[in-house]
One Martini backbone bead per residue (centre of mass of N, CA, C, O) as a GRO file, in nm:
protein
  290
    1UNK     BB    1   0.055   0.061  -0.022
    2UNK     BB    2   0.311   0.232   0.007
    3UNK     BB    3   0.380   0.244  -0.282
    4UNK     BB    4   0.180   0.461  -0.415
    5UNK     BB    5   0.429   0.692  -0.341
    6UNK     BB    6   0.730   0.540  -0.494
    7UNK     BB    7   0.623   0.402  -0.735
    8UNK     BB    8   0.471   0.400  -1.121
    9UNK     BB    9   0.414   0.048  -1.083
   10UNK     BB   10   0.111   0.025  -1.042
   11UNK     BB   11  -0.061  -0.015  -1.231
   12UNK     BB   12   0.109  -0.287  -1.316
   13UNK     BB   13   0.011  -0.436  -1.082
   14UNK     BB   14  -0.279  -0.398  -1.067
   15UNK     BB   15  -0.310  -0.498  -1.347
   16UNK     BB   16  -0.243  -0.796  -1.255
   17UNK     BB   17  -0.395  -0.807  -0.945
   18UNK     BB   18  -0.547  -0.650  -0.852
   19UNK     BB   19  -0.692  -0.562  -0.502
   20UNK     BB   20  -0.509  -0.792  -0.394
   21UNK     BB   21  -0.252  -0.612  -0.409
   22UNK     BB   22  -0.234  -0.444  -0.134
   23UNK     BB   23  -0.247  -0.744   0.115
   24UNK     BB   24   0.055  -0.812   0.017
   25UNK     BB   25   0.317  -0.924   0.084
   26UNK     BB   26   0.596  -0.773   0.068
   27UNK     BB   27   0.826  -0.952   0.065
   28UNK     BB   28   0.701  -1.187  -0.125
   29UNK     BB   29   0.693  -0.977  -0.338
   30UNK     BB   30   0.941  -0.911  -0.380
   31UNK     BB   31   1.036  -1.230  -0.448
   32UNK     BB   32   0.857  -1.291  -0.657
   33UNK     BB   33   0.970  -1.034  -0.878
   34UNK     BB   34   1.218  -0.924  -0.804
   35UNK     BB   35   1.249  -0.626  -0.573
   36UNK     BB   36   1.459  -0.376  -0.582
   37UNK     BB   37   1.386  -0.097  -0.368
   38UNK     BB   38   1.609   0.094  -0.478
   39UNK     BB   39   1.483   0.092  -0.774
   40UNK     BB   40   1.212   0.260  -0.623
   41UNK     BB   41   1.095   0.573  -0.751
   42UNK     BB   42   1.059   0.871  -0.810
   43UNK     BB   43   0.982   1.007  -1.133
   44UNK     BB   44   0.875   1.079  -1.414
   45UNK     BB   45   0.630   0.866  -1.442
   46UNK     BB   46   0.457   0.997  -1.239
   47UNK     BB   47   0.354   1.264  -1.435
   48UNK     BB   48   0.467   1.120  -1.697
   49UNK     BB   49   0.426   1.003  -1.978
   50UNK     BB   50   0.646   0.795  -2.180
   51UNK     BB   51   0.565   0.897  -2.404
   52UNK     BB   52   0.437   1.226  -2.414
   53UNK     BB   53   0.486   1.405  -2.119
   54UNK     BB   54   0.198   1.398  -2.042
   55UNK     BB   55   0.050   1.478  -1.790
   56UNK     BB   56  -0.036   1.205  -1.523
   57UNK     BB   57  -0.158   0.942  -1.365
   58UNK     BB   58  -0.120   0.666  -1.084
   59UNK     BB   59  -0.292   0.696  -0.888
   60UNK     BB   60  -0.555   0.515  -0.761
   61UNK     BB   61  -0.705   0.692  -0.522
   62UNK     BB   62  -0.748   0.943  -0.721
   63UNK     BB   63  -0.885   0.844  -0.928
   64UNK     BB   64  -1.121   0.717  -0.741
   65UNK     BB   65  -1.200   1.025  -0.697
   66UNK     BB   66  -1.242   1.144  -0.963
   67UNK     BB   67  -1.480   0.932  -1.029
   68UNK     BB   68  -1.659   1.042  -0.754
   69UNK     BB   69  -1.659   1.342  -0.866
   70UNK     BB   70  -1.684   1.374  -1.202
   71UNK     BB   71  -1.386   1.383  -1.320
   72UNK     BB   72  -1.201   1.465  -1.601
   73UNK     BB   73  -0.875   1.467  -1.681
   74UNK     BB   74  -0.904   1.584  -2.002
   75UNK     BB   75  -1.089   1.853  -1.859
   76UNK     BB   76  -0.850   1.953  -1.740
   77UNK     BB   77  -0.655   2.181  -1.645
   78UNK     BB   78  -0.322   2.252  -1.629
   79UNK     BB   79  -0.328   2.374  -1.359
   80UNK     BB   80  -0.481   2.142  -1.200
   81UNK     BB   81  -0.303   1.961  -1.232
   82UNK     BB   82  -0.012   2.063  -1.143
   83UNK     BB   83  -0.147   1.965  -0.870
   84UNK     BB   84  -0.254   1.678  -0.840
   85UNK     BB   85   0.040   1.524  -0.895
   86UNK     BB   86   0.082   1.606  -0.604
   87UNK     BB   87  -0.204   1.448  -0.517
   88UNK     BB   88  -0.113   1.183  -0.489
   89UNK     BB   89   0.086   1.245  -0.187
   90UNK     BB   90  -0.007   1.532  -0.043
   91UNK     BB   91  -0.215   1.348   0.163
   92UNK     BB   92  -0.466   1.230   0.277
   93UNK     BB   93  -0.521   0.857   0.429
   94UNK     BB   94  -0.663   0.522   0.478
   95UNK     BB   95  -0.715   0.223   0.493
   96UNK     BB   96  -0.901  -0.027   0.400
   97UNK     BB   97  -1.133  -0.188   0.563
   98UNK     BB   98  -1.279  -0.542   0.504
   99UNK     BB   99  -1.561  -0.431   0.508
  100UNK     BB  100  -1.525  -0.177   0.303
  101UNK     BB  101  -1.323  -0.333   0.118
  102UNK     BB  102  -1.017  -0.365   0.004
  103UNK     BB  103  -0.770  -0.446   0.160
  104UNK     BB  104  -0.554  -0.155   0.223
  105UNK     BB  105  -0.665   0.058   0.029
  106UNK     BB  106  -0.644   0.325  -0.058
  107UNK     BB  107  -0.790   0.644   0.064
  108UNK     BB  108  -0.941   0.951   0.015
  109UNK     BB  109  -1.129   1.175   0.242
  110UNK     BB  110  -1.321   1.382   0.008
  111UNK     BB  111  -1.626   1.370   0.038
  112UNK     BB  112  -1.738   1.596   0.208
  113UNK     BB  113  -1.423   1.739   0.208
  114UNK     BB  114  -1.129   1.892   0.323
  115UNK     BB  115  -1.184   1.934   0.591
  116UNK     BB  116  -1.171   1.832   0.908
  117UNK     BB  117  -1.448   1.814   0.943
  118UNK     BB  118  -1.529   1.647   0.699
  119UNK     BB  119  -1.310   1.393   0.773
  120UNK     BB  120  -1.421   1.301   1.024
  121UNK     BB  121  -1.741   1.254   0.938
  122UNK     BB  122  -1.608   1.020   0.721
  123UNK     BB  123  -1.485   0.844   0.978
  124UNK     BB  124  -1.769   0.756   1.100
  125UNK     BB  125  -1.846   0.551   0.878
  126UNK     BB  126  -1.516   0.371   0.793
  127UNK     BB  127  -1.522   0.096   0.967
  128UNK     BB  128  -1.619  -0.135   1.151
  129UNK     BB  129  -1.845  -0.363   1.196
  130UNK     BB  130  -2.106  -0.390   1.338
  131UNK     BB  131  -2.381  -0.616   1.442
  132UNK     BB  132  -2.551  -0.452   1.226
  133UNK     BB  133  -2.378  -0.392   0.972
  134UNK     BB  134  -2.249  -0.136   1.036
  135UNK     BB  135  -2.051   0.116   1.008
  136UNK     BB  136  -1.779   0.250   1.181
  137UNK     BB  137  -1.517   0.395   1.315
  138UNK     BB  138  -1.255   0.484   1.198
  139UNK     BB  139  -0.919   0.299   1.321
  140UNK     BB  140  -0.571   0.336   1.369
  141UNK     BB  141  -0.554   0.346   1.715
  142UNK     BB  142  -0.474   0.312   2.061
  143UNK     BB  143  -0.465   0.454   2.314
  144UNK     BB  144  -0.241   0.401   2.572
  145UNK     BB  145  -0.405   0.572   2.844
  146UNK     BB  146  -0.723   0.625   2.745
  147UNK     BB  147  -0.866   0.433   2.494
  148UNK     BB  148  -0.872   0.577   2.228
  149UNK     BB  149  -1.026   0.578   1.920
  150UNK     BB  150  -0.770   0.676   1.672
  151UNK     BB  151  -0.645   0.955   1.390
  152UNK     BB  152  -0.423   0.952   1.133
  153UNK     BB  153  -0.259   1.161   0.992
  154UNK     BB  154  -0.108   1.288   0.667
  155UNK     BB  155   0.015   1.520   0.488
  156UNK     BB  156  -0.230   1.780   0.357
  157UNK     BB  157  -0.131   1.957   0.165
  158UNK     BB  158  -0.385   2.013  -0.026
  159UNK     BB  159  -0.601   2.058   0.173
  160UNK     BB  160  -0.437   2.351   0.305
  161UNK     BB  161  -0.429   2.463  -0.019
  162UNK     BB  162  -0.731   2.538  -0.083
  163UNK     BB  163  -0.781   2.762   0.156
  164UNK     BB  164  -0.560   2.933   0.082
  165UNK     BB  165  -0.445   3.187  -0.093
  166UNK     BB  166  -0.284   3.019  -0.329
  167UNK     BB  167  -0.543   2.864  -0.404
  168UNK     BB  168  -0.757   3.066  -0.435
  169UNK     BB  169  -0.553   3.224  -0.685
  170UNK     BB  170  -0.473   2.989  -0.872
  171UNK     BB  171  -0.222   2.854  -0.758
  172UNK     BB  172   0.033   2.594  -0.793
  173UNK     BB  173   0.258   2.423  -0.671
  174UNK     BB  174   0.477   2.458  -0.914
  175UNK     BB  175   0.503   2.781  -0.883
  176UNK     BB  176   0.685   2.728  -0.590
  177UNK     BB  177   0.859   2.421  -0.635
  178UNK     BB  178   0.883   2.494  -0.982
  179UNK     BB  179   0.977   2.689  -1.108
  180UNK     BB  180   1.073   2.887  -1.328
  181UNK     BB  181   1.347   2.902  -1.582
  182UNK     BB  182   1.642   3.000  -1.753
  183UNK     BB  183   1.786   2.795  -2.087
  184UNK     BB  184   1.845   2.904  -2.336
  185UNK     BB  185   1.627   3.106  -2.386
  186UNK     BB  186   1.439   2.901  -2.200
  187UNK     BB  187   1.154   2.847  -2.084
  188UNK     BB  188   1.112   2.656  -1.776
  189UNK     BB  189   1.080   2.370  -1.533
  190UNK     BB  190   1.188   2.312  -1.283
  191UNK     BB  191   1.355   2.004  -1.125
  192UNK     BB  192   1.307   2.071  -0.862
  193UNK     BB  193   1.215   1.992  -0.565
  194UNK     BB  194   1.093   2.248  -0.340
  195UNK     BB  195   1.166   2.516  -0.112
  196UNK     BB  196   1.183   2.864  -0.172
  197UNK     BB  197   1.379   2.886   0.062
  198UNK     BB  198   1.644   2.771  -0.082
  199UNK     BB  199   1.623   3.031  -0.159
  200UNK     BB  200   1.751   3.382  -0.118
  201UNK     BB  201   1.572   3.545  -0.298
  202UNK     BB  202   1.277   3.433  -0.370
  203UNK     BB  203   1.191   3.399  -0.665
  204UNK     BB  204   0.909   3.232  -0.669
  205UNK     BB  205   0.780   3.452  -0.542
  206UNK     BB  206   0.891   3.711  -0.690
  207UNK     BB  207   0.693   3.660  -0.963
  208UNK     BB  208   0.404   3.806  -0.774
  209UNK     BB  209   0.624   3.951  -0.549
  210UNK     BB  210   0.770   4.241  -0.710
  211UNK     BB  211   0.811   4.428  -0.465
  212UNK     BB  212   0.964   4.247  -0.279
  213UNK     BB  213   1.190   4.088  -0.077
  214UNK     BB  214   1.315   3.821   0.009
  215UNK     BB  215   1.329   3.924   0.312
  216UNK     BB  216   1.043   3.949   0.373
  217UNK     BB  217   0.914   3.690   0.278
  218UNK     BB  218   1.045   3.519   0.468
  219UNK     BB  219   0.959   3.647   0.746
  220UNK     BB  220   0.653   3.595   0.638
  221UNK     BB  221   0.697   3.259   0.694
  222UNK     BB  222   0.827   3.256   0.995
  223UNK     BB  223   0.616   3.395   1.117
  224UNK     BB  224   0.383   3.184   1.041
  225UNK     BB  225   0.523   2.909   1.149
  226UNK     BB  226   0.537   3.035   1.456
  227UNK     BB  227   0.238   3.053   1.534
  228UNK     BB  228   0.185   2.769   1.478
  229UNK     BB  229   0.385   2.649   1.679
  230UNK     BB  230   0.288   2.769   1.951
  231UNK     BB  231  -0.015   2.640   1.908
  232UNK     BB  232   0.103   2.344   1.896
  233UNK     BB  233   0.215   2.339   2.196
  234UNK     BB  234  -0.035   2.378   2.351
  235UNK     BB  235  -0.228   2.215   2.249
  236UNK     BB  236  -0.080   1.942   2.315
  237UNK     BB  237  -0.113   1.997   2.617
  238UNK     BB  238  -0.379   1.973   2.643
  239UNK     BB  239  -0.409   1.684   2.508
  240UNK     BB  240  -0.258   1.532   2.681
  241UNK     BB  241  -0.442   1.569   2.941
  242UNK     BB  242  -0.691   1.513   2.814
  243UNK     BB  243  -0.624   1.174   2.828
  244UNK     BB  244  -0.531   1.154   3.124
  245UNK     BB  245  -0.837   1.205   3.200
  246UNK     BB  246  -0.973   0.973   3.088
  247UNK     BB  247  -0.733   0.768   3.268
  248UNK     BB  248  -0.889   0.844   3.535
  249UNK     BB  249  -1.176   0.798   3.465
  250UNK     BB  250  -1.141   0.494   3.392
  251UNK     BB  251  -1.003   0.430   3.715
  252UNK     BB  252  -1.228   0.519   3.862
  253UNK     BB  253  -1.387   0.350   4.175
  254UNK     BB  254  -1.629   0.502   4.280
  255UNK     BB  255  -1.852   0.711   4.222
  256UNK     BB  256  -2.108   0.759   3.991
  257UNK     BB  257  -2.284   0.890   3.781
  258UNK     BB  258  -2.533   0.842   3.565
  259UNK     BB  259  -2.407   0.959   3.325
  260UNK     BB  260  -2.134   0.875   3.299
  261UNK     BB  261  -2.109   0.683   3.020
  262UNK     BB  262  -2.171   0.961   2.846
  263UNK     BB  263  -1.931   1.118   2.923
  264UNK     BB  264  -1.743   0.959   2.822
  265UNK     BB  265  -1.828   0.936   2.517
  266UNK     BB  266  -1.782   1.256   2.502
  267UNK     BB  267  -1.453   1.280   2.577
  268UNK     BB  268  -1.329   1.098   2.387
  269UNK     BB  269  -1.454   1.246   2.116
  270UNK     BB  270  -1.295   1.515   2.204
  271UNK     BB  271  -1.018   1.404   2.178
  272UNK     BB  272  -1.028   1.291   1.875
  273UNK     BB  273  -1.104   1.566   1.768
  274UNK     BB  274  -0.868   1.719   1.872
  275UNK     BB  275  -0.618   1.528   1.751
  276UNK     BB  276  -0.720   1.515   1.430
  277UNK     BB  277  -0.663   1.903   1.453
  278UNK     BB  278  -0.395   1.890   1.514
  279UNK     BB  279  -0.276   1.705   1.300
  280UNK     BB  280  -0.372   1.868   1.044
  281UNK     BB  281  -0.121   2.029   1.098
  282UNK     BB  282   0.144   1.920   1.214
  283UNK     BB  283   0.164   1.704   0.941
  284UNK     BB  284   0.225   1.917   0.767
  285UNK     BB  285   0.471   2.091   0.608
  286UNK     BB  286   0.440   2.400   0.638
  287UNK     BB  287   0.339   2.541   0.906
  288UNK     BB  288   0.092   2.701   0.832
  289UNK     BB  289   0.126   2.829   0.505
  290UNK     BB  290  -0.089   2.692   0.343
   0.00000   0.00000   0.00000
């Protein structure tokens, strides 16, 4: 499952096993095929079809998404493709529980909309099937004090560049990460795929904030990145306590309020819902700034 974002050959992998290769022994599977890890890597053929270089996908999610979206790839704009192809993986997933479809399949959770919230939302009811065979909520881990079970979030960043100024603006990731650059008189697309941030210049920000410094622009991203981890700091310490209390309560052995285990049912869903709104900013690699 996990290679479904490491290498190019998921196609011809899924088009050989079906959806049950997501659930297969990833060792067998190495010695079967007599697959050297070291040699499967994001390449060329990630982004670009290898006959004709014209961007395509490869993730299975991402396409089986965009078919319940009712989206057209050959019809989508060129500027929405330049961020997609990053959207293959730089998104929230998770592993599909064997009650509700191919085990282990990735799944993008973006039926409801991109927002924490609606993602929260989409996972009360893509886990393990109840006594009455509806899905229950979908869970990641029991955590170990409290005994909550959560949601694990997974670098975000396309959905938190959805709601972001430069996403608002019709900007693309490419536009940032891989910058325009001039060689021999052409203009081309930088394939150094990277972080603004490694320019001193801030070039690629001053494409269209060509009014500013570089370092101005830096230190506006310093900032937005500092104010973000202070409250991620913050947040994660009251999350810390939040759990703590539920395991003092889950062990209090004296007189129980009539409604206790009421009480308990909301505080529990108020952590888990509370850790993984914390974790879609935590995990996200911008730090706040997308």
């Amino acid at each position: 499952t996990c290679w479904n974002c490491k290498t190019p050959k998921m196609m011809e992998w899924v088009g050989q096993y079906g959806d049950k290769f997501w659930s297969m022994d990833v060792n067998e599977f190495r010695a079967k095929d007599k697959i050297n890890a070291h040699e499967e890597s994001i390449s060329c053929a990630t982004c670009h079809d290898p006959g004709t270089m014209e961007l395509r996908l490869y993730s299975e999610p991402l396409k089986d998404w965009l078919k319940r979206s009712g989206k057209d790839w050959q019809k989508i704009s060129r500027n929405e493709k330049r961020t997609l192809v990053c959207a293959q993986c730089h998104v929230e997933y998770y592993f599909t529980h064997k009650d509700n479809g191919p085990a282990a399949k990735p799944v993008f959770p973006w039926d409801n909309g991109f927002n924490p919230e609606d993602m929260y939302q989409y996972y009360k009811g893509h886990g393990a099937k109840d006594a009455d065979g509806k899905p229950g909520p979908f869970v990641d881990w029991v955590h170990a004090a409290s005994k909550v079970p959560m949601i694990k979030m997974q670098h975000p960043e396309y959905e938190t560049f959805q709601d972001g100024p430069h996403g608002a603006a019709g900007v693309s990731c490419v536009d940032c990460h891989m910058q325009y650059v001039r060689e021999d008189g052409k203009k081309m697309t930088s394939h150094w795929i990277t972080s603004p941030m490694k320019d001193p210049e801030m070039r690629a920000c001053r494409q269209c904030h060509a009014d500013k410094t570089g370092e101005y622009l830096r230190q506006r991203v310093l900032n937005t990145q500092k104010k973000t981890y202070d409250q991620l700091i913050k947040a994660q310490e009251i999350s810390v306590k939040a759990h703590e209390a539920v395991r003092l309560a889950n062990a209090y052995e004296g007189r129980r309020a009539p409604n206790y285990e009421a009480l308990m049912t909301e505080a529990r869903e108020m952590v888990r819902k509370g850790q993984l709104f914390w974790d879609y900013v935590s995990a996200e690699n911008s730090v706040g700034f997308h």
